[in-house]
PDB file of N, CA, C, O and CB in Angstrom:
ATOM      1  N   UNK A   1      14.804   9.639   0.479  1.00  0.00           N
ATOM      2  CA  UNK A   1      13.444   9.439   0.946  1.00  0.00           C
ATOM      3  C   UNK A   1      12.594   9.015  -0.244  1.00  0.00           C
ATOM      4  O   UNK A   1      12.487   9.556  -1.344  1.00  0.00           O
ATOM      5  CB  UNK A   1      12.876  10.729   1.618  1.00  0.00           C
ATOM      6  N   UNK A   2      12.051   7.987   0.206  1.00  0.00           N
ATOM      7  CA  UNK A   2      11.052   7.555  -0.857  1.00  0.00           C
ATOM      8  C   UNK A   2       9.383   7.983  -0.754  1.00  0.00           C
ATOM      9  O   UNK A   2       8.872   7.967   0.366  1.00  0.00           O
ATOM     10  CB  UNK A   2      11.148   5.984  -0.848  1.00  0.00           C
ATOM     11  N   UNK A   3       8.595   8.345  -1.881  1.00  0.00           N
ATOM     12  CA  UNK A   3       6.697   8.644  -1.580  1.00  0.00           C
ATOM     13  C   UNK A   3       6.741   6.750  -1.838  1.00  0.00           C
ATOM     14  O   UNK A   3       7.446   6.132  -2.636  1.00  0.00           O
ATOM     15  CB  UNK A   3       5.306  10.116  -3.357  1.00  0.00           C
ATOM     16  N   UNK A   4       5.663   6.167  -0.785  1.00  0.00           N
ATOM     17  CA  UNK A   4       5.333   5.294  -1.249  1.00  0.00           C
ATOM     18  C   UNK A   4       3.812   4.700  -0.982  1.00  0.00           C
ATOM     19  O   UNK A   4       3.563   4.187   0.109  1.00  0.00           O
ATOM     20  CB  UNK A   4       6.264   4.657  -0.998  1.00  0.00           C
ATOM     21  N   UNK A   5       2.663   4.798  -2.162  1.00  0.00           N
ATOM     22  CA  UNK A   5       1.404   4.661  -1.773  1.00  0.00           C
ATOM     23  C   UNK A   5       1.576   2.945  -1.874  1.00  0.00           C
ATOM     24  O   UNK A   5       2.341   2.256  -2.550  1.00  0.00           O
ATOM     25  CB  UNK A   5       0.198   5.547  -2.769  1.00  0.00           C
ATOM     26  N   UNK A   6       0.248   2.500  -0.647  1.00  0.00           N
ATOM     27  CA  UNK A   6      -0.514   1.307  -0.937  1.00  0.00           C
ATOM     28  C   UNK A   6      -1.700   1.459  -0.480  1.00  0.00           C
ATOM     29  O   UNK A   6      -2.090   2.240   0.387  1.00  0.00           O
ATOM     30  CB  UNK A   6      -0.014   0.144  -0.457  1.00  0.00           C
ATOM     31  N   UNK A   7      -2.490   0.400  -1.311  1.00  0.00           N
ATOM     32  CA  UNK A   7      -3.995   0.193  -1.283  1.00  0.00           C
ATOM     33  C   UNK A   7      -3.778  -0.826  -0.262  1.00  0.00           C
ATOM     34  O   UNK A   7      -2.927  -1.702  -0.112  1.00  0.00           O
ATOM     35  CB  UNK A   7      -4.860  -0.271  -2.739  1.00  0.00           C
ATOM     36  N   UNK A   8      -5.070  -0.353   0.564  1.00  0.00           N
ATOM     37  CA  UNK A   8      -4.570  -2.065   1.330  1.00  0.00           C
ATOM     38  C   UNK A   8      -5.394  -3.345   0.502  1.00  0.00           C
ATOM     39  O   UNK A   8      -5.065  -4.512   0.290  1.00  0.00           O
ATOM     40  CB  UNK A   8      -5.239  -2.220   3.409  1.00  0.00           C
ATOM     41  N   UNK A   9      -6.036  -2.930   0.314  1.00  0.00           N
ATOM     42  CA  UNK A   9      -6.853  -3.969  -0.471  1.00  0.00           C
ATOM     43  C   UNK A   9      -6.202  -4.628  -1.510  1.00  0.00           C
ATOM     44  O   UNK A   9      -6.817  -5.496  -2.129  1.00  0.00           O
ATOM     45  CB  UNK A   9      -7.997  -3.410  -1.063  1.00  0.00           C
ATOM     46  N   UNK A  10      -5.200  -4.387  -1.760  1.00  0.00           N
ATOM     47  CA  UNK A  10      -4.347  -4.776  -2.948  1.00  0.00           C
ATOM     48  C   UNK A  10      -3.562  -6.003  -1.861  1.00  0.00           C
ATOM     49  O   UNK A  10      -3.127  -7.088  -2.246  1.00  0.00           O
ATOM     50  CB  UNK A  10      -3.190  -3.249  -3.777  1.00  0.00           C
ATOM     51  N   UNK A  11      -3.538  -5.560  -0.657  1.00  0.00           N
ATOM     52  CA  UNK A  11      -2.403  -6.756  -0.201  1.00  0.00           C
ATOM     53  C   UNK A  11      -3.350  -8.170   0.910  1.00  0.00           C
ATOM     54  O   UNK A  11      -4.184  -7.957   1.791  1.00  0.00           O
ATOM     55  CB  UNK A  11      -0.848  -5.682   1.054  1.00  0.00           C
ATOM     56  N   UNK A  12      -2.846  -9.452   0.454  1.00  0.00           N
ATOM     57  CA  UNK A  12      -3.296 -10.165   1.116  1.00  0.00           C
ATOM     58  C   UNK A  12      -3.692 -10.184   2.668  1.00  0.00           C
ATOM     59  O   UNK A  12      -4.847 -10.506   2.948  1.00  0.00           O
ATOM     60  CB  UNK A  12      -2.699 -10.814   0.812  1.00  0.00           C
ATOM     61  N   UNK A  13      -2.910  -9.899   3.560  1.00  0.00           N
ATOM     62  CA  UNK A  13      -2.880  -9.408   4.469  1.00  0.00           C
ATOM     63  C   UNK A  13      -2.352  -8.001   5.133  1.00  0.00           C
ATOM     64  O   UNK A  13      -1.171  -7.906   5.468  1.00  0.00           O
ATOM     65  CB  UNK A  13      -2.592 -10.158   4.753  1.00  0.00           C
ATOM     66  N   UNK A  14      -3.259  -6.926   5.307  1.00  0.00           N
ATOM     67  CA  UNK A  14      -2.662  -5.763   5.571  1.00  0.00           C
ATOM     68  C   UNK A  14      -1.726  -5.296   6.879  1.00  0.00           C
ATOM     69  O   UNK A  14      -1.188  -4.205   7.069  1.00  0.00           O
ATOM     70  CB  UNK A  14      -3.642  -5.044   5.485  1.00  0.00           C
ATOM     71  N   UNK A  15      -1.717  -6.732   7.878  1.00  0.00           N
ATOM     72  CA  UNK A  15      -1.108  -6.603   8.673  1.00  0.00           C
ATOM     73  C   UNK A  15       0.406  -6.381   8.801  1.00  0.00           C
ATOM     74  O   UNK A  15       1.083  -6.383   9.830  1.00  0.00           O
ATOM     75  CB  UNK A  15      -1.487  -7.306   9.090  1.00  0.00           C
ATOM     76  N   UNK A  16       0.842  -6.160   7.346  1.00  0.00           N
ATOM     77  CA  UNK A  16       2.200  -5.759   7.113  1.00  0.00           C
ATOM     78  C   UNK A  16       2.388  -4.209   7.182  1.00  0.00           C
ATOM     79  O   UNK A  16       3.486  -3.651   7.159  1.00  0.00           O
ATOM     80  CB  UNK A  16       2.642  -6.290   5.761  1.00  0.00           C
ATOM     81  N   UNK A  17       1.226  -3.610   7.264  1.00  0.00           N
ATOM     82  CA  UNK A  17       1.270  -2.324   7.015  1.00  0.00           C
ATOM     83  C   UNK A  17       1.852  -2.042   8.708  1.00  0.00           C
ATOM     84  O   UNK A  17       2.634  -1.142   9.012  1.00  0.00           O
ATOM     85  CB  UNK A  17      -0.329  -1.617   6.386  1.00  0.00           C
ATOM     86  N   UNK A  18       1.394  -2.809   9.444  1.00  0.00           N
ATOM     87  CA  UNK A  18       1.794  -2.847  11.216  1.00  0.00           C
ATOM     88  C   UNK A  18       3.628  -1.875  10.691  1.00  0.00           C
ATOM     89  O   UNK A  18       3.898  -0.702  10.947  1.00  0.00           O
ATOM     90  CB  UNK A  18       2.022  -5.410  12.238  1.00  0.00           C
ATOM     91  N   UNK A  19       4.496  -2.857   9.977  1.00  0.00           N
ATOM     92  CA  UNK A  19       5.483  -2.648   9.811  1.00  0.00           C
ATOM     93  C   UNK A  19       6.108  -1.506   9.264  1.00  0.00           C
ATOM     94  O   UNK A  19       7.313  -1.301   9.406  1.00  0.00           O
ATOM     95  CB  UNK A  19       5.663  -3.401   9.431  1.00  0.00           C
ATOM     96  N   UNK A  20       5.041  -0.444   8.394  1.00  0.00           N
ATOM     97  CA  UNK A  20       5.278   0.761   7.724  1.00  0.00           C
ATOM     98  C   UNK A  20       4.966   1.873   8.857  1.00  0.00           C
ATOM     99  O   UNK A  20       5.628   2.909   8.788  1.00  0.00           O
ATOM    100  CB  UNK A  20       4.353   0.878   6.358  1.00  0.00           C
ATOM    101  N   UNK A  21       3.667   1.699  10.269  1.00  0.00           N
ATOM    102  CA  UNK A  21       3.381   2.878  10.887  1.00  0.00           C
ATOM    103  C   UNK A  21       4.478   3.675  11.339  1.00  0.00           C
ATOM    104  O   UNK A  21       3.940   4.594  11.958  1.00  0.00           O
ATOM    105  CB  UNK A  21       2.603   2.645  11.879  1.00  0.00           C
ATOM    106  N   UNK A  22       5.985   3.873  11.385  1.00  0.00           N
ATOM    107  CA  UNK A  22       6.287   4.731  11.245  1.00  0.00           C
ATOM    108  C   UNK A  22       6.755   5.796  10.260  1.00  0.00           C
ATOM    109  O   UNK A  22       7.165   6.898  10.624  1.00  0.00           O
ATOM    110  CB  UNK A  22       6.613   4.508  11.745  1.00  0.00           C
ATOM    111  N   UNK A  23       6.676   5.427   9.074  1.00  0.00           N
ATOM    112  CA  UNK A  23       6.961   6.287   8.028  1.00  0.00           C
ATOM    113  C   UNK A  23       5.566   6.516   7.392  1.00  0.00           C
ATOM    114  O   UNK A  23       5.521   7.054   6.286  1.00  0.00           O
ATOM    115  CB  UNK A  23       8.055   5.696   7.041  1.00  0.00           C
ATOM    116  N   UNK A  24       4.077   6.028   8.210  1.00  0.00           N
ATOM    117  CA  UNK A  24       2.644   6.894   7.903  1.00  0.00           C
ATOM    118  C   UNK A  24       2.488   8.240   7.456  1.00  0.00           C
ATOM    119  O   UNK A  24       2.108   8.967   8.374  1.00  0.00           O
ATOM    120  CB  UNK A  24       1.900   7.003   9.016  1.00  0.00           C
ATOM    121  N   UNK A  25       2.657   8.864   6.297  1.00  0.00           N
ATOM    122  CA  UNK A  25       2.283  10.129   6.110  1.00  0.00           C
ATOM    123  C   UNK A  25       0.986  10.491   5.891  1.00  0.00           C
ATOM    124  O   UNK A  25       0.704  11.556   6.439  1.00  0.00           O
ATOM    125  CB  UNK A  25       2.894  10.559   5.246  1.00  0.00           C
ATOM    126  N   UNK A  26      -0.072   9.880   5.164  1.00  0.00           N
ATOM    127  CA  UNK A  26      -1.484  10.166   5.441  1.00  0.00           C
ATOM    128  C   UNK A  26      -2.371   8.836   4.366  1.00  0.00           C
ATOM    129  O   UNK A  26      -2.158   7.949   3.540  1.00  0.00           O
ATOM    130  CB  UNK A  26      -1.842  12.075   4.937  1.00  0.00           C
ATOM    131  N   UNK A  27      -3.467   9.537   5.146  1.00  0.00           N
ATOM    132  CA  UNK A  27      -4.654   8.407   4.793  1.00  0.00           C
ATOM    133  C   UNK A  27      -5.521   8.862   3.669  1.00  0.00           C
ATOM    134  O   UNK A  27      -5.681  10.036   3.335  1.00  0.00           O
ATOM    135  CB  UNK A  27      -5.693   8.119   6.087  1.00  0.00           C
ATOM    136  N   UNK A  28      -6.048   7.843   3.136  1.00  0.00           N
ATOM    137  CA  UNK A  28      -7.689   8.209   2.431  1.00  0.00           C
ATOM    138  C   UNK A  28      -8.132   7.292   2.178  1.00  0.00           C
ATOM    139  O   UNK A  28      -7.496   6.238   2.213  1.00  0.00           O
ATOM    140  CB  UNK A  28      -7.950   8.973   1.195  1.00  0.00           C
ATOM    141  N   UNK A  29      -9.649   7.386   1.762  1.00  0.00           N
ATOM    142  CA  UNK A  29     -10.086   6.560   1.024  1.00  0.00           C
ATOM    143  C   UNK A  29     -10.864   7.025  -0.580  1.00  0.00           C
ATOM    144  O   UNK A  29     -11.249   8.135  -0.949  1.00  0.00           O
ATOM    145  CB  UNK A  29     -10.886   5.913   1.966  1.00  0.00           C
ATOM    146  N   UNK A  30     -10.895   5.739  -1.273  1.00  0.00           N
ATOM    147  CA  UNK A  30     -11.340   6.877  -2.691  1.00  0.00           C
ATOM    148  C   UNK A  30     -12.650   5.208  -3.167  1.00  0.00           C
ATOM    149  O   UNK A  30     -12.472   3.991  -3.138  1.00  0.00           O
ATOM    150  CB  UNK A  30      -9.190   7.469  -4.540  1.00  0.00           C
ATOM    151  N   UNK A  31     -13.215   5.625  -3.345  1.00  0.00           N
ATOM    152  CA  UNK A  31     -14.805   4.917  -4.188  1.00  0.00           C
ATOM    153  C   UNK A  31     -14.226   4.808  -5.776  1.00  0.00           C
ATOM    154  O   UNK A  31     -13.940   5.588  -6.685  1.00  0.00           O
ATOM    155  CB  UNK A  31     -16.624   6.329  -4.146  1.00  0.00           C
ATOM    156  N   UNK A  32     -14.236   3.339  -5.533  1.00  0.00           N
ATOM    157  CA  UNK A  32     -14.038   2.801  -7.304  1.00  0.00           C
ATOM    158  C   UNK A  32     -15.022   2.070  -7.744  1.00  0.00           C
ATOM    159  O   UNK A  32     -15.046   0.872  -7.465  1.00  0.00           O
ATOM    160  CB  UNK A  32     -12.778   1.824  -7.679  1.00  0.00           C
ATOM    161  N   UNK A  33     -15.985   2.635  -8.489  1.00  0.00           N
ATOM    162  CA  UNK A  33     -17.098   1.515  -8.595  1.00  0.00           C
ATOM    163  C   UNK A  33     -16.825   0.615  -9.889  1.00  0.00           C
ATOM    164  O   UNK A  33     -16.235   0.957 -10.914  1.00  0.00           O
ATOM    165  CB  UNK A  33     -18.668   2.221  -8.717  1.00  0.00           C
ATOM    166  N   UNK A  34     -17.320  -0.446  -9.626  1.00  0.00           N
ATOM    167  CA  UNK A  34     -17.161  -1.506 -10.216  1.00  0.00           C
ATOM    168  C   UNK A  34     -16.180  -2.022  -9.810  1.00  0.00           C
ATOM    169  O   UNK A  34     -15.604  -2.394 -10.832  1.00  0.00           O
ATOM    170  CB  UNK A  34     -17.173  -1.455 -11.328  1.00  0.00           C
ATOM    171  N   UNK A  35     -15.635  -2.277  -9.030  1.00  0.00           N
ATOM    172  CA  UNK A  35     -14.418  -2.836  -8.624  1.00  0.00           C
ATOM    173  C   UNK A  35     -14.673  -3.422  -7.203  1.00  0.00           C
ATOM    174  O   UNK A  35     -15.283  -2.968  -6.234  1.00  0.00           O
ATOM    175  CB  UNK A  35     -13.263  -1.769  -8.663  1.00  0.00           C
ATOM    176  N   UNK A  36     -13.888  -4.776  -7.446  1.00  0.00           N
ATOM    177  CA  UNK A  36     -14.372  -6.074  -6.531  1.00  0.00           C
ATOM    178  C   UNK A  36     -13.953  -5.458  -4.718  1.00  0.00           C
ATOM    179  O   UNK A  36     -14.148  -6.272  -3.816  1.00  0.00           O
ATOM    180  CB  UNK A  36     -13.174  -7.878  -7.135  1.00  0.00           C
ATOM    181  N   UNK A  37     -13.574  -4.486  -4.462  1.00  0.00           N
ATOM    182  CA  UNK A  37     -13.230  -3.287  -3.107  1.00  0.00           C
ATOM    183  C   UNK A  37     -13.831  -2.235  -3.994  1.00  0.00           C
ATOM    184  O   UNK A  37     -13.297  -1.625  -4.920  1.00  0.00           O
ATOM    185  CB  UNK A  37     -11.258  -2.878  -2.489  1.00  0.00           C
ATOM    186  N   UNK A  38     -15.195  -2.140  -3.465  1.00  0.00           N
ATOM    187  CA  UNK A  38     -15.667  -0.319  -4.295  1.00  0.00           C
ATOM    188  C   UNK A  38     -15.317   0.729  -3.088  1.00  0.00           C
ATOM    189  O   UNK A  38     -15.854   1.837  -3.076  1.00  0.00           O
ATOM    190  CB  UNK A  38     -17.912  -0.013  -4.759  1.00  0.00           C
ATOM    191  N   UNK A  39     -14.331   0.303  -2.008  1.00  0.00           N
ATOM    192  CA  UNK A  39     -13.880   1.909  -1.063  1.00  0.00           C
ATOM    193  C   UNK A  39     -12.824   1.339  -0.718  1.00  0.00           C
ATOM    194  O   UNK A  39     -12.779   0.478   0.160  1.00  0.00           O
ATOM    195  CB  UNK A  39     -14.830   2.638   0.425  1.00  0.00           C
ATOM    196  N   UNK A  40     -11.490   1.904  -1.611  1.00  0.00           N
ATOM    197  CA  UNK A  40     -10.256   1.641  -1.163  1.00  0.00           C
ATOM    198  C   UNK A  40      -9.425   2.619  -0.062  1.00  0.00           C
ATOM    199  O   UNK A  40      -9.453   3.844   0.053  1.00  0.00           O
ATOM    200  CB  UNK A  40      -9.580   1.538  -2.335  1.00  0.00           C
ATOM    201  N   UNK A  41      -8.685   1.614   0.695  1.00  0.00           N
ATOM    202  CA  UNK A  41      -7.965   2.507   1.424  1.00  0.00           C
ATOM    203  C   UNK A  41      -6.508   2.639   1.149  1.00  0.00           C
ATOM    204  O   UNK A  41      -5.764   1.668   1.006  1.00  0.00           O
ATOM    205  CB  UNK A  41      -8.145   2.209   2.690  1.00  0.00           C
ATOM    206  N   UNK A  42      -6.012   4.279   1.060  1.00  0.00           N
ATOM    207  CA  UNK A  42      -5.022   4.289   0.529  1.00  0.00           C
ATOM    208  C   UNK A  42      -4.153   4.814   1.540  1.00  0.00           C
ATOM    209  O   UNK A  42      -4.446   5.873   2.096  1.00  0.00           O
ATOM    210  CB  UNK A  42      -5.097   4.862  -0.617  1.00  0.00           C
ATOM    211  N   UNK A  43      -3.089   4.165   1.841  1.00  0.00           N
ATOM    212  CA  UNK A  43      -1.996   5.003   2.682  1.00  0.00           C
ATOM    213  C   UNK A  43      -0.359   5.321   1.659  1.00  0.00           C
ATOM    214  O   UNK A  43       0.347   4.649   0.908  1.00  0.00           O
ATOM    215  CB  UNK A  43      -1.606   3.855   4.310  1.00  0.00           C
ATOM    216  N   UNK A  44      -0.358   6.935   2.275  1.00  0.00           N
ATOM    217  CA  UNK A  44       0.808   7.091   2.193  1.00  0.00           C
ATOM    218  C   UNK A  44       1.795   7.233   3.043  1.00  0.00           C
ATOM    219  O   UNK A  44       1.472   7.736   4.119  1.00  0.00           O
ATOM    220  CB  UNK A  44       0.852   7.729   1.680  1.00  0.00           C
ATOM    221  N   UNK A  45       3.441   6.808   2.833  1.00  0.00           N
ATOM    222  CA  UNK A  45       4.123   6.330   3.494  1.00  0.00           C
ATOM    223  C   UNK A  45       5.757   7.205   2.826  1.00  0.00           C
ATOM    224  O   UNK A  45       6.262   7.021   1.718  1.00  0.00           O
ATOM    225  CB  UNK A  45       3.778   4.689   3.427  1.00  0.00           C
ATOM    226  N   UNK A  46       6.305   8.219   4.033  1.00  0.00           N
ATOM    227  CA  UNK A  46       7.482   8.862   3.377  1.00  0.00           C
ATOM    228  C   UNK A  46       8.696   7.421   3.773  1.00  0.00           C
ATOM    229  O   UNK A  46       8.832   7.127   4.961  1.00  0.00           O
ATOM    230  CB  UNK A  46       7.897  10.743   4.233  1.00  0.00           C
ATOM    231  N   UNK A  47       9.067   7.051   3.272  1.00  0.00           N
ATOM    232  CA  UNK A  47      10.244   6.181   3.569  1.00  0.00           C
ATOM    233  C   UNK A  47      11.928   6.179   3.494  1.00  0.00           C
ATOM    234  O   UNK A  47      12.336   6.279   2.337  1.00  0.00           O
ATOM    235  CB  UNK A  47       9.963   5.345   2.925  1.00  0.00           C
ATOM    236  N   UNK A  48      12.878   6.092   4.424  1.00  0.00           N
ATOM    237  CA  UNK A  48      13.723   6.458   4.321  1.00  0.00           C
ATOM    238  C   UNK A  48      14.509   5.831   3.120  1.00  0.00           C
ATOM    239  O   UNK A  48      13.908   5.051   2.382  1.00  0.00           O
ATOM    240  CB  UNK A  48      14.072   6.460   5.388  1.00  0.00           C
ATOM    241  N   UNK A  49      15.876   6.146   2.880  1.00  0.00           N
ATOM    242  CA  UNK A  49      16.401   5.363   1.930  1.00  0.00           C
ATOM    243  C   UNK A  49      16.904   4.208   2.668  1.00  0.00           C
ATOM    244  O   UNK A  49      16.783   3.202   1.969  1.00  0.00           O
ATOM    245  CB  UNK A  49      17.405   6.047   1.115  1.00  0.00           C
ATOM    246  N   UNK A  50      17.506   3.917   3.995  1.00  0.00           N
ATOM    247  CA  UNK A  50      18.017   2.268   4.414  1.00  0.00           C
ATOM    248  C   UNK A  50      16.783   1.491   4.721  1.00  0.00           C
ATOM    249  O   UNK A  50      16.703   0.308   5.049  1.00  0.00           O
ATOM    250  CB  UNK A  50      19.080   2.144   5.903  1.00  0.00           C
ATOM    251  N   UNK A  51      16.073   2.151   4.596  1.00  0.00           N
ATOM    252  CA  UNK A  51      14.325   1.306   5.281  1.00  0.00           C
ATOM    253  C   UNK A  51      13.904   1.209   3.701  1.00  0.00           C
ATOM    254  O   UNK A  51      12.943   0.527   4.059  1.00  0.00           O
ATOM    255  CB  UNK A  51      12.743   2.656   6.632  1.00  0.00           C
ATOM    256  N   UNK A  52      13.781   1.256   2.589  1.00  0.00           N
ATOM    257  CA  UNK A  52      13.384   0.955   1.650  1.00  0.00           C
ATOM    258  C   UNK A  52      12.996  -0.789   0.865  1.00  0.00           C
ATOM    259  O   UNK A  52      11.978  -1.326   0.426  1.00  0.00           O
ATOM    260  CB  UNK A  52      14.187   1.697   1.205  1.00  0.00           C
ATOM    261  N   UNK A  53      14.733  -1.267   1.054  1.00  0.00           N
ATOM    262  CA  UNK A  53      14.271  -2.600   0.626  1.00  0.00           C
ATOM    263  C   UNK A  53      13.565  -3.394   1.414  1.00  0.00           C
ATOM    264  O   UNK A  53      12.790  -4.255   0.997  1.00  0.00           O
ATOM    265  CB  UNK A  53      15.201  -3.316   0.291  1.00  0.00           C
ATOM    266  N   UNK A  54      13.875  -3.063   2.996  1.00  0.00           N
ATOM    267  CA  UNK A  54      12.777  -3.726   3.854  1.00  0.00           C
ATOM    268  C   UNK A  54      11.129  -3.878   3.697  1.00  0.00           C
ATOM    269  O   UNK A  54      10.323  -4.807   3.715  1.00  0.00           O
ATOM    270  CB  UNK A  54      12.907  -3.097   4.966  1.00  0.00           C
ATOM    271  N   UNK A  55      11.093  -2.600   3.550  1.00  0.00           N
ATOM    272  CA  UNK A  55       9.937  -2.238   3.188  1.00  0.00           C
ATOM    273  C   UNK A  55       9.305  -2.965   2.125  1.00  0.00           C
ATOM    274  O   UNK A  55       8.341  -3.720   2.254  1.00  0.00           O
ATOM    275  CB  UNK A  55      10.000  -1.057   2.933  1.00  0.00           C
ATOM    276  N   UNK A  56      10.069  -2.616   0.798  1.00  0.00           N
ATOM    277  CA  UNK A  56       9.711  -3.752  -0.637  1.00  0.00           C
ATOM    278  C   UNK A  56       9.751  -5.197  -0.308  1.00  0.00           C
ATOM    279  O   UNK A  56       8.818  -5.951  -0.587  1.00  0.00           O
ATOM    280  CB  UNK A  56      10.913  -3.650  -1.957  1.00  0.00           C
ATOM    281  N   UNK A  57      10.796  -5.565   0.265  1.00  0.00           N
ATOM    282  CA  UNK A  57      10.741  -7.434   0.812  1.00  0.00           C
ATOM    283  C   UNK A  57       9.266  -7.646   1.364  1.00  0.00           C
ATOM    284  O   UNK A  57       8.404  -8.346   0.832  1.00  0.00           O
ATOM    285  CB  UNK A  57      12.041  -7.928   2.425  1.00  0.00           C
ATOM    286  N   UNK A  58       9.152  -6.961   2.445  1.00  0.00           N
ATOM    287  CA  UNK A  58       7.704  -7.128   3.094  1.00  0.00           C
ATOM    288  C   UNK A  58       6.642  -7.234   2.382  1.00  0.00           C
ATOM    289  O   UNK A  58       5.938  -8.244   2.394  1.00  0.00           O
ATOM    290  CB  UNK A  58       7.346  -6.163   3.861  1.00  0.00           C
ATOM    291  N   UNK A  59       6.403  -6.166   1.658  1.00  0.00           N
ATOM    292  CA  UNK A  59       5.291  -5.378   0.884  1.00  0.00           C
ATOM    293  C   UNK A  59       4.982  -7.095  -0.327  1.00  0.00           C
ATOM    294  O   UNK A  59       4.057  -7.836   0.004  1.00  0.00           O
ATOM    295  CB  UNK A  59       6.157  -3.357  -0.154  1.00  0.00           C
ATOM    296  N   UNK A  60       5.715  -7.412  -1.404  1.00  0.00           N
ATOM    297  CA  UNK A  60       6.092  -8.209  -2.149  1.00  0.00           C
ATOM    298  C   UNK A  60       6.117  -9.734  -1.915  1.00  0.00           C
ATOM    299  O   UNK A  60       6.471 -10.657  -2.648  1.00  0.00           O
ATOM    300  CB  UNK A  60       7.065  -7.776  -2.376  1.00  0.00           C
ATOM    301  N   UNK A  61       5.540  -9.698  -0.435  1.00  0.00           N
ATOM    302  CA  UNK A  61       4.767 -11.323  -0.133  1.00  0.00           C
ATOM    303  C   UNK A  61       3.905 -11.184   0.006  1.00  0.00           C
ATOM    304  O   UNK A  61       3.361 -12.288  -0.038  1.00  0.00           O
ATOM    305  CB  UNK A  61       4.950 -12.233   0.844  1.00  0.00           C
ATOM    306  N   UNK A  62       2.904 -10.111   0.269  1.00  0.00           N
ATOM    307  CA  UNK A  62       1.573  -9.665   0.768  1.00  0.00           C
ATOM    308  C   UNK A  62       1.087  -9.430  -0.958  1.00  0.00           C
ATOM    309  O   UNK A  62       0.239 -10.149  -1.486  1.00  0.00           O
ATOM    310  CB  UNK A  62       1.597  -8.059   2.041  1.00  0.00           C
ATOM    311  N   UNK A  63       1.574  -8.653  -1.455  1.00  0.00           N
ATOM    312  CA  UNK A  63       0.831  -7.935  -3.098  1.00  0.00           C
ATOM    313  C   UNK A  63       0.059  -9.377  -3.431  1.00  0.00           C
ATOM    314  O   UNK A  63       0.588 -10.488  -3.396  1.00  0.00           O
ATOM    315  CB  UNK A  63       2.346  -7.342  -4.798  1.00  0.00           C
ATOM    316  N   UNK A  64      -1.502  -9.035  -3.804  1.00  0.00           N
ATOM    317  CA  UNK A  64      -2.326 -10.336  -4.193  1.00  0.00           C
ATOM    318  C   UNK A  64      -1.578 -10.292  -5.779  1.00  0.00           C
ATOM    319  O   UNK A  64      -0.650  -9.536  -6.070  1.00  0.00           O
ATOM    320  CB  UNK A  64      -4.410 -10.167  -4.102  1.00  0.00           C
ATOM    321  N   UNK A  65      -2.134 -11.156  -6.587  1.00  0.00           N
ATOM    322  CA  UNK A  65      -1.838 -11.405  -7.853  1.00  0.00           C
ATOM    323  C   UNK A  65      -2.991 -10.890  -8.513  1.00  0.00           C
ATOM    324  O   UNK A  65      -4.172 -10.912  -8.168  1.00  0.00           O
ATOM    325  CB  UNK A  65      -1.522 -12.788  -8.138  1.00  0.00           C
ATOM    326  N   UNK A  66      -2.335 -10.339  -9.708  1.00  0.00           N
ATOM    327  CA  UNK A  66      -3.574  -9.628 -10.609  1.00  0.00           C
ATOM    328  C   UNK A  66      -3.424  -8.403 -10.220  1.00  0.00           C
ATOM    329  O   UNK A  66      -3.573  -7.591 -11.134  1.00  0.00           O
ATOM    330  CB  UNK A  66      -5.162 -10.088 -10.383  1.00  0.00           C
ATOM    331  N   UNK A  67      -3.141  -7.889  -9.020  1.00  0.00           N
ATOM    332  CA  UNK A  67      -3.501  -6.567  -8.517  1.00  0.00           C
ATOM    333  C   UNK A  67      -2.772  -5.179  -9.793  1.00  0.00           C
ATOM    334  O   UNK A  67      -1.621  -4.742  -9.781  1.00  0.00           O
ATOM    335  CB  UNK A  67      -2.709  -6.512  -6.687  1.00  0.00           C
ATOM    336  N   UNK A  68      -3.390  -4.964 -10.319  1.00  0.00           N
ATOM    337  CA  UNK A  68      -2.997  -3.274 -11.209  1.00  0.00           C
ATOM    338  C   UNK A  68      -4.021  -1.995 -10.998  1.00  0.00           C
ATOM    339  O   UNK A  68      -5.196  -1.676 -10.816  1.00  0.00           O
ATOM    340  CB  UNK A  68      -3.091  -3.488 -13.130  1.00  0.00           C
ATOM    341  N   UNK A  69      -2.750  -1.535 -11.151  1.00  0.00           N
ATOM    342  CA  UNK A  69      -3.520   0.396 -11.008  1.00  0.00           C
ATOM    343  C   UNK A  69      -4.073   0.519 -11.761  1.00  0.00           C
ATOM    344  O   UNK A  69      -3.532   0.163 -12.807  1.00  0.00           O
ATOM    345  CB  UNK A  69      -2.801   1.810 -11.088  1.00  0.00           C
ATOM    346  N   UNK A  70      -5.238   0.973 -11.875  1.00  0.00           N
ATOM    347  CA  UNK A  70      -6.202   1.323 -13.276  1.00  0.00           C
ATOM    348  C   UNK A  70      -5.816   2.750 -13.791  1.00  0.00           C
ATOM    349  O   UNK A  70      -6.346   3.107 -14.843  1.00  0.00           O
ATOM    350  CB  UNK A  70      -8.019   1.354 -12.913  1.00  0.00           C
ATOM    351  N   UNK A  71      -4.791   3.763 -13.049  1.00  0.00           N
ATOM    352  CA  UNK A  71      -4.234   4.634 -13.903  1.00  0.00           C
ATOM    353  C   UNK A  71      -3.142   4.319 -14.540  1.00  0.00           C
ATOM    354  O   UNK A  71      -2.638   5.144 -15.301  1.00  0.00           O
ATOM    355  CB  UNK A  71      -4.028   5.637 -13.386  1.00  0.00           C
ATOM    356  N   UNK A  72      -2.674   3.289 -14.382  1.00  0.00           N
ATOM    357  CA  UNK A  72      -1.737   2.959 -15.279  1.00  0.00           C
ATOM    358  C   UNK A  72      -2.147   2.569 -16.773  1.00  0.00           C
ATOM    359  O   UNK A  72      -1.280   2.267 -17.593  1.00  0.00           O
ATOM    360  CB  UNK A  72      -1.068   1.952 -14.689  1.00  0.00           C
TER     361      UNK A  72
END
C-alpha cells in the first residue's frame, strides 16, 4: 500500500483525480500565501501496490511543469 498526496492545483487537469476516487482517503485544504493558488486542495489517496504504476502513468501527464513542494 502506498500514502499518496496531490495538490490538485499542481495538475493540469484534475479530472484525473476522477481515476484515484477509489483509493480517496481524505481531504483538505491549506492557505499558501503568496502563491499563484493561495487555497490548495490536497487529497490523500491509500493506494494499492498493483494500482500504483497506473496511478503514476496517469498522474505524470497531468503534473504542470515547474510544480515543487515548498517543503522540500
Amino acid at each position: 500500500m502506498f500514502c499518496l498526496g496531490v495538490i490538485e492545483e499542481s495538475l493540469g487537469s484534475p479530472a484525473v483525480l476522477i481515476r484515484l476516487e477509489p483509493f480517496l482517503f481524505r481531504q483538505r485544504t491549506e492557505k499558501i500565501p503568496g502563491d499563484p493558488s493561495p487555497v490548495w486542495h490536497i487529497n490523500e489517496y491509500h493506494v494499492p501496490d498493483d494500482s500504483m504504476a497506473e496511478v503514476v502513468y496517469a498522474l505524470e501527464k497531468e503534473i504542470k511543469n515547474g510544480m515543487v513542494c515548498p517543503c522540500l
